[in-house]
N, C-alpha and C positions, 0 to 999 in steps of 0.2 A: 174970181171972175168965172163965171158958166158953170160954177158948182149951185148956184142959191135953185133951192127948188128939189132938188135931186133927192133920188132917193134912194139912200145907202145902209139901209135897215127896216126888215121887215120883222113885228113881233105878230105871233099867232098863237091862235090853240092850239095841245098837241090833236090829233086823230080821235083821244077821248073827248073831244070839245067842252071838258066843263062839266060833268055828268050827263055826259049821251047829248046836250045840247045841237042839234040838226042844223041852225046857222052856223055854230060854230064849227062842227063839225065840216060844213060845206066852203069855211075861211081855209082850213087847214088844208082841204081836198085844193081848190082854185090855187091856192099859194104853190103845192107842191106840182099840178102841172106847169105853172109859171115857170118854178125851178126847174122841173122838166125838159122844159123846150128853149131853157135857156135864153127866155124871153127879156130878162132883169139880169144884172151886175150886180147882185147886193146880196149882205148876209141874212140869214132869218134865223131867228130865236125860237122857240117853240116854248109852252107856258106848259107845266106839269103837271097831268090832270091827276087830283091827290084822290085817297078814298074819301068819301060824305062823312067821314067822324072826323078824319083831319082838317076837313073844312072848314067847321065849326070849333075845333078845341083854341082855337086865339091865338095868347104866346107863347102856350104850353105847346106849341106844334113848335119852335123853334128847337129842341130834342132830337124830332123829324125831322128839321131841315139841314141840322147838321152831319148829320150818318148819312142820309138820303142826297142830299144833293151836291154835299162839300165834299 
């Protein structure tokens, strides 16, 4: 009761938004003054901006996700 609705996780871009992406870019900026002013209660994730060859290489980036992020 009074939790439906809430919001207790926020996922974003990181600051690279994507490959330089400017909306994206501008999610990650708004989230962190939110977190700033301590305006939300809740966690935020941030999404890894990788290089443009790991983007594209599929499963064979699973290599790089193991040393890189585990």
């Amino acid at each position: 009761e009074g939790s439906e609705g809430k919001i207790d996780l926020i996922i974003t871009f990181d600051e690279g938004g994507i490959s330089g992406h400017t909306n994206h870019n501008a999610v990650y900026q708004g989230v962190c003054r939110i977190m700033e002013r301590k305006m939300l209660d809740v966690e935020v994730l941030t999404l890894n901006t990788v290089h443009l060859v790991r983007k594209y290489l599929g499963i064979i980036d699973v290599n790089f996700i193991w040393t890189d992020e585990w």
